[in-house]
C-alpha positions as CSV (number, residue, x, y, z in Angstrom):
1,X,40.3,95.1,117.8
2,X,43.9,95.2,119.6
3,X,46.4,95.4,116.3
4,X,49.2,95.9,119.0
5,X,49.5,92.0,119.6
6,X,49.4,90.8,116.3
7,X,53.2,89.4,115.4
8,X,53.4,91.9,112.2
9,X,52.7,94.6,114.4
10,X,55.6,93.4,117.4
11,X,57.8,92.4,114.3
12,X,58.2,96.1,112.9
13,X,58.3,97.5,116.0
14,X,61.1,95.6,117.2
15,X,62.9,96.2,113.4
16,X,62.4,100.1,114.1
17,X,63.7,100.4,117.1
18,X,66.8,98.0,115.9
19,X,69.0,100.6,113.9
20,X,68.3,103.1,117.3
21,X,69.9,100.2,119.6
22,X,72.7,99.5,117.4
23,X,73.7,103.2,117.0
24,X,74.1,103.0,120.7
25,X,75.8,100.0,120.6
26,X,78.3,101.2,118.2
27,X,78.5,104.6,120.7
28,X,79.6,103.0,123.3
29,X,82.2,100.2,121.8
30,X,83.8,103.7,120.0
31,X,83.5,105.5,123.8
32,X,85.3,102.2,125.2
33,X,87.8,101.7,122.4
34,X,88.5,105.6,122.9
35,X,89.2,105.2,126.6
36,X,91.4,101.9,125.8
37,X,93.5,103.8,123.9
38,X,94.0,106.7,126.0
39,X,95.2,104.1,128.6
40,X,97.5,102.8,126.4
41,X,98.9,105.7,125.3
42,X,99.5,107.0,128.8
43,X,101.1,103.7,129.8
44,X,103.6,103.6,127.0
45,X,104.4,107.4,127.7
46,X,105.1,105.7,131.3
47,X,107.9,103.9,130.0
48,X,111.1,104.9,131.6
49,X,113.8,105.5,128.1
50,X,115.9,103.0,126.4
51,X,119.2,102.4,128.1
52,X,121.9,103.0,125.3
53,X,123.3,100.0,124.1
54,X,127.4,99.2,125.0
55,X,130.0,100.2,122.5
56,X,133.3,99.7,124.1
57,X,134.0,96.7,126.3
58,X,133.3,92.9,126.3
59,X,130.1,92.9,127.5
60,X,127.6,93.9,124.8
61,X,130.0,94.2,122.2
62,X,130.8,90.9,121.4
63,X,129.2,87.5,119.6
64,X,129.6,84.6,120.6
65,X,129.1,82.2,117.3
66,X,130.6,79.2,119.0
67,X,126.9,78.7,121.3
């Protein structure tokens, strides 16, 4: 007698070997998410710096409340 194709028998295998395929799942989403943010990090360190706001003058300096 085959007990290999009895559903009981295909129904815990596939539950065992479950946990093993999610674990591996979960592996590579943290590898991606990893890589993701090293690419963001390396294209906000791209940035060129914040131009420094105007302090004397008219443009820059003034509000126009009248819009």
């Amino acid at each position: 007698m085959n007990i290999a194709s009895t559903p009981a028998v295909q129904a815990a295998t596939a539950a065992a070997q479950g946990p093993t395929s999610d674990a591996l799942n979960i592996l590579v989403l943290k590898k991606a998410l990893n890589q993701q943010a090293v690419a963001a990090a390396t294209l906000i360190q791209s940035l060129p710096p914040v131009p420094a706001l105007a302090t004397s003058g008219s443009v820059g300096t003034r509000l126009n409340t009248f819009a």
